[in-house]
PLY file of the C-alpha trace (Angstrom):
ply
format ascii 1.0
element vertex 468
property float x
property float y
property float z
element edge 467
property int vertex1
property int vertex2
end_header
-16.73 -142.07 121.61
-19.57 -142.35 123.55
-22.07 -144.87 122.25
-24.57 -143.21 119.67
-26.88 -144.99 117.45
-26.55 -143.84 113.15
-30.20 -142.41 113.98
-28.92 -140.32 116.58
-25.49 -138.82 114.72
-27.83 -137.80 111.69
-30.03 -136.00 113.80
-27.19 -134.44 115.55
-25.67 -133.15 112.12
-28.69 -132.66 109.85
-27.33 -135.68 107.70
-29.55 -137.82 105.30
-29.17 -141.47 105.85
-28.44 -144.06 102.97
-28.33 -147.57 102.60
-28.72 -147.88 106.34
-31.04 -151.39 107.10
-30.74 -150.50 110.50
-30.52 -146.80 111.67
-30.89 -148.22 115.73
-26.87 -150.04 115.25
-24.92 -147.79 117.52
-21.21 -146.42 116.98
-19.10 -147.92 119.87
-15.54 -147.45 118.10
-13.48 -144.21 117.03
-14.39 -141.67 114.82
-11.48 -141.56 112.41
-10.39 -140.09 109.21
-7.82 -142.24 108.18
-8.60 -145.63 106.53
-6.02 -147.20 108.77
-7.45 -146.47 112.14
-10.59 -148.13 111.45
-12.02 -151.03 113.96
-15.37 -152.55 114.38
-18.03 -149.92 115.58
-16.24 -147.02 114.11
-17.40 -143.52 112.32
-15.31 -143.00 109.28
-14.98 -139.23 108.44
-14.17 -139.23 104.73
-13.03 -135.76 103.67
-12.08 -134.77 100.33
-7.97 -133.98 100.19
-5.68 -132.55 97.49
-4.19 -135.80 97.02
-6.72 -138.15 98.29
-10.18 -138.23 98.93
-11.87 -140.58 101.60
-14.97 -141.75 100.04
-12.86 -144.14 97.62
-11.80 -145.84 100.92
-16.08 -146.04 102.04
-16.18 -149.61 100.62
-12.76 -151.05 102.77
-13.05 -149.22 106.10
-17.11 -150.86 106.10
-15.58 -154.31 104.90
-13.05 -153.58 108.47
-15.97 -152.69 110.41
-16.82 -149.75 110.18
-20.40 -148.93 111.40
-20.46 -146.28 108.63
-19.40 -143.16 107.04
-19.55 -139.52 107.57
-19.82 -137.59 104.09
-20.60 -135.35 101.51
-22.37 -137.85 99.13
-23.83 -141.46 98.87
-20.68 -144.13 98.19
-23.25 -147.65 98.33
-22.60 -148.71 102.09
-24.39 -147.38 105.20
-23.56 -143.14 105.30
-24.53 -139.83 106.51
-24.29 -138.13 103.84
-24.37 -133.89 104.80
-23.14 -130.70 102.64
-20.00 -129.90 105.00
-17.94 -132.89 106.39
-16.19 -130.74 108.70
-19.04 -128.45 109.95
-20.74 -132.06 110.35
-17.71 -133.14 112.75
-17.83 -130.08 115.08
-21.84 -130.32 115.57
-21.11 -134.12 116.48
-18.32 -132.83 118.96
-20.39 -130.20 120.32
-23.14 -132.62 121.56
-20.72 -135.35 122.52
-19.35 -132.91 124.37
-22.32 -131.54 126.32
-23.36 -135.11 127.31
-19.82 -136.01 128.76
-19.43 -135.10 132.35
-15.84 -133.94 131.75
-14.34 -130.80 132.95
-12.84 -129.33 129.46
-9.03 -127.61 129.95
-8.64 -125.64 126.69
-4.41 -123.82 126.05
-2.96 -122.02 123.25
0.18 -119.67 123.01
2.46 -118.90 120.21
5.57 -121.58 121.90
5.34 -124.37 124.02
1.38 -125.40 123.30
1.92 -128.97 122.44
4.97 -129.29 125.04
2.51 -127.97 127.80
-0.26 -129.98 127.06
1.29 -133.21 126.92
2.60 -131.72 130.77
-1.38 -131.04 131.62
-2.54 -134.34 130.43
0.66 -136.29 132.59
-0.32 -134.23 135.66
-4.40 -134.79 135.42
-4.14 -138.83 134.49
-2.58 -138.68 138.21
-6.05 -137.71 139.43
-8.58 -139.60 137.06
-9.28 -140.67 133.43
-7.76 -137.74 131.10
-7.99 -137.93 127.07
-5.90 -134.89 125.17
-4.97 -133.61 121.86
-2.60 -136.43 120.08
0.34 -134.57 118.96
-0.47 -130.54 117.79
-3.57 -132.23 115.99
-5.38 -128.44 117.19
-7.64 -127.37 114.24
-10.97 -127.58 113.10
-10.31 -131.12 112.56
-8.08 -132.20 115.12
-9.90 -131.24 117.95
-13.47 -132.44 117.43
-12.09 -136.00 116.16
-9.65 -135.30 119.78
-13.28 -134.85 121.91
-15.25 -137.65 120.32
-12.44 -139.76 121.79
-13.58 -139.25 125.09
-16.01 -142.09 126.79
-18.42 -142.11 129.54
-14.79 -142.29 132.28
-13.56 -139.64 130.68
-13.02 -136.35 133.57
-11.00 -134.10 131.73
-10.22 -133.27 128.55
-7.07 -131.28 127.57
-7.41 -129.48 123.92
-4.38 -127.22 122.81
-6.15 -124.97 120.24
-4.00 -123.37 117.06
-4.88 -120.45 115.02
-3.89 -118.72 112.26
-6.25 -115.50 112.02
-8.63 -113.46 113.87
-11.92 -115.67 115.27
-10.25 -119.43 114.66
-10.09 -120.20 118.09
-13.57 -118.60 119.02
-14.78 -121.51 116.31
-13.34 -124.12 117.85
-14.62 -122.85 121.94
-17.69 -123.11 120.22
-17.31 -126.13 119.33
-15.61 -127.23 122.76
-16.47 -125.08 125.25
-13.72 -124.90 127.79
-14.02 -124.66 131.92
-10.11 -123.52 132.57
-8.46 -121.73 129.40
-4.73 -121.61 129.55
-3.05 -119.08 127.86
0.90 -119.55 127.61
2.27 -116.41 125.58
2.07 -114.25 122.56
5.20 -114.35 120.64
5.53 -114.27 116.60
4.53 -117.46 115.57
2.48 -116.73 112.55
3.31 -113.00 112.08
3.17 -112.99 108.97
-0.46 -114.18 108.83
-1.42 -112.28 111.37
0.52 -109.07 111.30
1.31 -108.24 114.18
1.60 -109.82 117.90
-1.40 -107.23 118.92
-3.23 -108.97 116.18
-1.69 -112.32 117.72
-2.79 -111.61 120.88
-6.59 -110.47 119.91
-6.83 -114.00 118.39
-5.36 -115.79 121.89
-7.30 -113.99 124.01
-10.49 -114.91 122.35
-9.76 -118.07 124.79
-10.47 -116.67 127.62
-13.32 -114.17 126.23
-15.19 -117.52 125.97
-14.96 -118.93 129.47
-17.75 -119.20 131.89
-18.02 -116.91 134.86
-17.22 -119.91 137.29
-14.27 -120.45 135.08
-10.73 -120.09 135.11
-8.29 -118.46 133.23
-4.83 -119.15 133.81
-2.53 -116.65 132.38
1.59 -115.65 132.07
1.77 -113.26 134.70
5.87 -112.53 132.52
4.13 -111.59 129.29
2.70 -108.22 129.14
0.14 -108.93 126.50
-0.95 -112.20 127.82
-1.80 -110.56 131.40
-3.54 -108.24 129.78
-5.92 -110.63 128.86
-7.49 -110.80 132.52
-9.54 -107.72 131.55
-11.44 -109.77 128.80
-12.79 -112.49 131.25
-15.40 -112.80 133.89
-13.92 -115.86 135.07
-11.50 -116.31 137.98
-8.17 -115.39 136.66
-4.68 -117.35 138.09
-1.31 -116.16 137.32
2.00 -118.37 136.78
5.50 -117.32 136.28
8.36 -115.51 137.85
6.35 -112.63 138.52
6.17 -111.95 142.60
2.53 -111.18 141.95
2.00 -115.28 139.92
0.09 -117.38 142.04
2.09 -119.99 140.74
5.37 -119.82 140.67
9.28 -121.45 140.40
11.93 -120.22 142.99
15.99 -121.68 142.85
15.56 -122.51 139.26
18.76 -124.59 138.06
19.71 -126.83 135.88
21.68 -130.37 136.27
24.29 -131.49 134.61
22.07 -132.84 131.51
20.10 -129.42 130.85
17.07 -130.80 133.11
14.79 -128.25 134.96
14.93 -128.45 138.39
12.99 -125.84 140.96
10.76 -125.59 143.77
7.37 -125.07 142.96
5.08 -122.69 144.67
1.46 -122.85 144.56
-1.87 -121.35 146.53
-1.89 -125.15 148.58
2.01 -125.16 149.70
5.77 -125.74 147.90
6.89 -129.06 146.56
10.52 -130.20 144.70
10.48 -130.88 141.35
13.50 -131.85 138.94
11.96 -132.88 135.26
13.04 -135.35 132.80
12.61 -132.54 129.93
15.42 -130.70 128.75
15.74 -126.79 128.91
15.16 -124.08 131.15
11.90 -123.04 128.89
9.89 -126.05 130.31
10.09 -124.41 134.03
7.28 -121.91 132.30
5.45 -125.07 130.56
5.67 -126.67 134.17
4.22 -123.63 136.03
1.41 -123.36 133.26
0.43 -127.04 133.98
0.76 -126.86 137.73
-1.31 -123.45 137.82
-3.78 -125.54 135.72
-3.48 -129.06 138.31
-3.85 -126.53 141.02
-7.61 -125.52 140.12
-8.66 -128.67 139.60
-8.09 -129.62 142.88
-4.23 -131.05 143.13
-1.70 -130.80 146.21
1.27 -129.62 145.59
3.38 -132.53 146.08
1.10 -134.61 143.65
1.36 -132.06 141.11
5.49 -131.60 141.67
5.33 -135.44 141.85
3.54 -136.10 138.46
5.97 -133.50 136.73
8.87 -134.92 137.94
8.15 -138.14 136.26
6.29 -136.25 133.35
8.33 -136.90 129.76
7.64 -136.08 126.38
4.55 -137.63 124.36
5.18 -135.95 120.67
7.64 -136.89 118.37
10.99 -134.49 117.61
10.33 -132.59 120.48
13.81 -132.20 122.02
14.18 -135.59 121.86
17.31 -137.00 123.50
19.37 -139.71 122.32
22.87 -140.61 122.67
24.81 -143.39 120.08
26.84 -145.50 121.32
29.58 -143.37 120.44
28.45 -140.78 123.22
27.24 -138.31 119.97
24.07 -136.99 122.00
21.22 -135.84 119.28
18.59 -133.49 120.23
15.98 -133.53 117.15
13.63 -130.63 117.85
12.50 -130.66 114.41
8.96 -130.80 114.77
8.56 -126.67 114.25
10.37 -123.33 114.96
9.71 -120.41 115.74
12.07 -117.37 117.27
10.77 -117.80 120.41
10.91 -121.79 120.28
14.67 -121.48 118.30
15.77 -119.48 121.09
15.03 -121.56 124.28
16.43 -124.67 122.04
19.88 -123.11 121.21
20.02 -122.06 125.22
18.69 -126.05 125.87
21.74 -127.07 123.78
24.19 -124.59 125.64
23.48 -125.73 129.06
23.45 -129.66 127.98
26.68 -129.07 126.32
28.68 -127.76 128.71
32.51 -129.26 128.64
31.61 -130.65 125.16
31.24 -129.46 121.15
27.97 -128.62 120.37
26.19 -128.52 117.02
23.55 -126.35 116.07
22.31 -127.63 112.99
18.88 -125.20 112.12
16.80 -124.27 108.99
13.76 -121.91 108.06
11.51 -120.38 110.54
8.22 -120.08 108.07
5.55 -117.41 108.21
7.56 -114.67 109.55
6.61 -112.16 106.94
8.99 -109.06 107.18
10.53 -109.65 110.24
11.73 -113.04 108.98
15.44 -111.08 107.68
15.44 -109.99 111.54
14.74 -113.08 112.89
16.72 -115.33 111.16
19.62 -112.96 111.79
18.86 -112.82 115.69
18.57 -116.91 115.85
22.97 -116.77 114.48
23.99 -114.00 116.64
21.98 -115.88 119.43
24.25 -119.02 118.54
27.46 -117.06 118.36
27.12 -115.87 122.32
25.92 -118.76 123.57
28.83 -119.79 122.49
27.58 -122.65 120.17
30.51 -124.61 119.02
28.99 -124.76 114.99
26.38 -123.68 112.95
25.06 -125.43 110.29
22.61 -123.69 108.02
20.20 -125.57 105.87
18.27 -124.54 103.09
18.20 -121.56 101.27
17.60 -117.72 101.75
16.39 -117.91 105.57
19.70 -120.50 106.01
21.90 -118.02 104.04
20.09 -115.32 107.44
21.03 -117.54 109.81
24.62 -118.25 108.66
25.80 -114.48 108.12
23.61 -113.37 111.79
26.55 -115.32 112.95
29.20 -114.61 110.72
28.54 -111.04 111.57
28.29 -111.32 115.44
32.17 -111.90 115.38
34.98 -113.11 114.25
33.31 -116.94 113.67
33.17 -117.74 109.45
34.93 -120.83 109.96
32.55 -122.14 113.24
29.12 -121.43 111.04
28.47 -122.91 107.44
25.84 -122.91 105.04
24.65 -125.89 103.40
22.19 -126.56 100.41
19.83 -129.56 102.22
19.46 -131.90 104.70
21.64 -134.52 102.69
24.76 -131.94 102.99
24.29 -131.73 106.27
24.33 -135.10 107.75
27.54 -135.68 104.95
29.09 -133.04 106.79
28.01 -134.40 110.35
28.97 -137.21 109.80
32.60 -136.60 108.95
33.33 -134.23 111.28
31.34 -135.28 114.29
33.67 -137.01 117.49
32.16 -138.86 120.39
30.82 -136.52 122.84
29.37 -134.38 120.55
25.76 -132.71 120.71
23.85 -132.20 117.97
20.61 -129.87 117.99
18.06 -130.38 114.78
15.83 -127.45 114.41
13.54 -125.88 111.47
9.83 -125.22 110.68
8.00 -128.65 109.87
8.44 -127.52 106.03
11.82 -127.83 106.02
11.74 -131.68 107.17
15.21 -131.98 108.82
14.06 -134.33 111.37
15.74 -136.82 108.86
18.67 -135.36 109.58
18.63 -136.36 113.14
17.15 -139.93 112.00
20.42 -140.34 109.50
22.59 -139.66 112.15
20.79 -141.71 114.86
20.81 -144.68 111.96
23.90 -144.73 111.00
23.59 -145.31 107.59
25.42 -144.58 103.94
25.90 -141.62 102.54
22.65 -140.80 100.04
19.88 -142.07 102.53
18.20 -138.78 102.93
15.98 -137.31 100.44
16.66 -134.06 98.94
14.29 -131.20 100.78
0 1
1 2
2 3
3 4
4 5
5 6
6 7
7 8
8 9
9 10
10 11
11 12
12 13
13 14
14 15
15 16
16 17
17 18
18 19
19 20
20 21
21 22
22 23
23 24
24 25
25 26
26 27
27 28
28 29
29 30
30 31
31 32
32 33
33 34
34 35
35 36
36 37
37 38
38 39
39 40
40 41
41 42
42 43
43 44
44 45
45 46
46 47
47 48
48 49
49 50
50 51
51 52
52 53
53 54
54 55
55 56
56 57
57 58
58 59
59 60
60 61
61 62
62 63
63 64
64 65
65 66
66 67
67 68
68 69
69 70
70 71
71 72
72 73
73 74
74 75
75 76
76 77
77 78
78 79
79 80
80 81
81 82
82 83
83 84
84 85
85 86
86 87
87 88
88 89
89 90
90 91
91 92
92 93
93 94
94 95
95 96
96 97
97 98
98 99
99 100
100 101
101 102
102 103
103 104
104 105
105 106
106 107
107 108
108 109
109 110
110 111
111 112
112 113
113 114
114 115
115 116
116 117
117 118
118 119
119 120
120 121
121 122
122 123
123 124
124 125
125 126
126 127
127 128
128 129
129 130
130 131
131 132
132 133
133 134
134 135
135 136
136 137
137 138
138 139
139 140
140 141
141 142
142 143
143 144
144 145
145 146
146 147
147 148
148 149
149 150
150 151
151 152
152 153
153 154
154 155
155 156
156 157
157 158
158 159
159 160
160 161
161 162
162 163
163 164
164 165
165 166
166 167
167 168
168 169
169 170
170 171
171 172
172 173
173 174
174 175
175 176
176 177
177 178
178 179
179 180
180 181
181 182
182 183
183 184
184 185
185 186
186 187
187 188
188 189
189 190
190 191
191 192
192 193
193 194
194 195
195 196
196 197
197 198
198 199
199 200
200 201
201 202
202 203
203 204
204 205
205 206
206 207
207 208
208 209
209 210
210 211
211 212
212 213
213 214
214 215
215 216
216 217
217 218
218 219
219 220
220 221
221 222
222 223
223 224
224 225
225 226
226 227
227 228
228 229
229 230
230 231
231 232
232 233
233 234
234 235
235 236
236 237
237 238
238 239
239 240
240 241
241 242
242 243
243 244
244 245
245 246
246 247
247 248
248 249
249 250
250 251
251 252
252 253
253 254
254 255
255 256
256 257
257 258
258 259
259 260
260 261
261 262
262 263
263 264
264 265
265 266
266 267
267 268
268 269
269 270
270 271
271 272
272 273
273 274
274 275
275 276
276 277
277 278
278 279
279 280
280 281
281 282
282 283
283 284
284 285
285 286
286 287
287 288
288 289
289 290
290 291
291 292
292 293
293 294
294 295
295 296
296 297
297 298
298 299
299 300
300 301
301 302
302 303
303 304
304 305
305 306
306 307
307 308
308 309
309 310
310 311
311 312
312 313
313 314
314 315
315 316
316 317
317 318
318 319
319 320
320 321
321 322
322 323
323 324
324 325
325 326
326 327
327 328
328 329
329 330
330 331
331 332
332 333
333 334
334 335
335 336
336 337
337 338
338 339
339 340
340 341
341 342
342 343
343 344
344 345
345 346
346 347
347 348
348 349
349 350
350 351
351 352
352 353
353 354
354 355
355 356
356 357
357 358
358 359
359 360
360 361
361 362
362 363
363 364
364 365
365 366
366 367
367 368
368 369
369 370
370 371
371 372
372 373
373 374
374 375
375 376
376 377
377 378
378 379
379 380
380 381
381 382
382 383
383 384
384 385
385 386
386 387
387 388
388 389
389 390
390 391
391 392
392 393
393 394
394 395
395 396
396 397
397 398
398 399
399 400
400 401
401 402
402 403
403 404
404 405
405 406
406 407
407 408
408 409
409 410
410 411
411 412
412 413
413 414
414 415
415 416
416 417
417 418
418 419
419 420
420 421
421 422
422 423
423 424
424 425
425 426
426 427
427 428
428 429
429 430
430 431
431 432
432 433
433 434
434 435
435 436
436 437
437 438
438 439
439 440
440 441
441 442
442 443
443 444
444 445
445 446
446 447
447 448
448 449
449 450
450 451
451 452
452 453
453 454
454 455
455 456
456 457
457 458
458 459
459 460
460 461
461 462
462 463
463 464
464 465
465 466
466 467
């Protein structure tokens, strides 16, 4: 974080200061909320948790270093004590923020958010000093502790923004007011919360409603209700996609002989190869989003096609690719699903399996609401005609979907099989898997069957994995 004396941050968030001898010592470290992160000169954010709660921890993280804490009551070491912790941390953001000289690029979307931004940040460090949002950490926590990361060298600052009902990402421009807003697409992630992807896409939109008029909004010129969106900004609005009419766009899309992207990318500036180090088809739209984003802040084409070709991923069980030394490729995309995220993986595994057996092994999609029967039953047809070599179902109703979607798509009960957990599953894997193979992992972060993939990748004996 910038440097800000204890005097300073109280101010800032209306905070009373105790046991404080000296309110001029400055906070030069990272504002954190775990104990663990602490270092010398940090601001320790101690929230109160269902399982834990961070002013037991005030004492140790001061003994590491810690300049002082950020609470909701006195703990006997130098604090800030305030009524709301987290309305605390986004007033502290918000003036960190203003003082930064940093352009802010703010993205959201229903699929792809995290993927895209860790594309955005890869591009931008190619021009100067870029901090971004550490995994999907994109809520009213996440992204203020995300901006009080950035320092005086800081020039841009990437923030994927989540939501999960009508005015959550208004809260958190507020908070971080944005310069380009990037909006990727409205699918049904979340429909069930929501209730509908009209409802979906009021809440995306309300991204762009907050950008200045010498803004930009970058929008998906193949998604109806995303283009829509133009009509709700006063700020310059670019277009990416297939679309004749995007700006910026992909043309001779193909894809090698490991499922990588490659395509010639057009933007406003000129046309420039590019062949990623991704996997899937679906990243040529995360690509475009990123280089439509580069583009405006002032990138050539061939830097931009140049940074995305060595651009790989940052976040963990995000089609990550791994082959054993038995030639068993695993694919653990087991960070989250949705139907629109479930769908671009299963045509990801089709195209990297090509000439070999491939493994779908997939689990819930959460917070589909009524169309989760549909959805489920789409995601095993999906698998049967992409010709999918097996399906393995984990869990329990939503598996019990997926398993008879592709039972009924044809005559396939033997190639698709249901399973109770993620224990069955790598049991079965594991004695029926031959070098060669490719496995894709894939299920809402509930379901946990990343250890799935990590059983498989381990080797192991049979009992390793914990019952889900």
């Amino acid at each position: 974080m910038i440097a800000l004396s204890l005097a300073e941050i109280a101010e800032v968030v209306g905070g009373q200061t105790y046991d404080i001898p000296d309110p001029s010592v400055q906070v030069t470290g990272s504002v954190v909320r775990d104990s663990r992160e602490v270092e010398p000169g940090s601001l320790f954010v101690a929230f109160v948790g269902e399982r834990a709660d961070g002013h037991d921890y005030a004492e140790a993280v001061v003994a590491a270093g810690a300049a002082a804490v950020l609470g909701s009551r006195p703990v006997g070491v130098p604090a800030i004590v305030v009524p709301d912790v987290q309305k605390a941390l986004g007033a502290l953001a918000r003036h960190v923020v203003r003082r930064l000289g940093a352009t802010l690029v703010a993205l959201t979307g229903s699929a792809g958010k995290t993927s895209t931004k860790d594309l955005i940040a890869q591009v931008l460090r190619h021009k100067a000093p870029t901090v971004f949002t550490p995994g999907s950490l994109n809520n009213e926590i996440g992204l203020p502790l995300t901006a009080l990361s950035a320092t005086e060298e800081t020039r841009f600052l990437v923030l994927e923004m989540g939501a999960r009902g009508i005015g959550h990402i208004r809260y958190l421009t507020e908070l971080t007011p944005p310069k380009v807003g990037l909006v990727l697409n409205v699918g049904t992630a979340h429909i069930g919360e929501f209730g509908g992807r009209e409802q979906i896409a009021q809440a995306k939109g309300e991204l762009v409603e907050s950008l200045p008029e010498d803004g930009t909004a970058v929008l998906n010129a193949d998604d109806p209700l995303v283009r829509a969106m133009a009509s709700r900004t006063k700020a310059k609005v670019v277009l990416f996609g297939e679309s004749d009419e995007a700006d910026v766009r992909a043309e001779n899309v193909r894809l090698t002989d490991s499922g990588q992207p490659s395509f010639v990318l057009h933007t406003p500036s000129g046309c420039s190869d590019v062949t990623m180090r991704l996997y899937g088809e679906h990243h040529v739209s995360n690509a475009l989003a990123a280089a439509a984003v580069a583009h405006e802040l002032g990138m050539s084409a061939e830097e931009i096609a140049t940074a995305l070709s060595e651009a790989g991923s940052l976040s963990r069980w995000r089609m990550e690719v791994t082959e054993r030394p038995d030639g068993v490729t695993v694919v653990n995309d087991a960070y989250n699903a949705n139907p629109e995220s479930m769908r671009a993986a299963l045509r990801a595994l089709a195209a990297m399996g090509k000439g070999r057996r491939t493994w779908a092994v997939l689990g819930k999609m959460a917070e589909l609401g009524d169309e989760a029967l549909a959805e489920h039953d789409a995601v095993g047809r999906l698998a049967v005609r992409l010709n999918v070599g097996k399906l393995v179902a984990v869990g329990g109703r939503e598996a019990s979907w997926l398993q008879l979607g592709a039972y009924n798509e044809g005559s396939w009960g033997e190639e698709s099989v249901h399973v109770s957990d993620a224990q069955a599953a790598v049991d079965l894997l594991r004695s029926e898997l031959r070098p060669g193979d490719v496995v894709l992992v894939k299920a809402s972060r509930s379901v946990g069957l990343e250890s799935v993939a990590e059983a498989l990748l381990a080797g192991g004996t049979e009992g390793e994995v914990a019952a889900r």
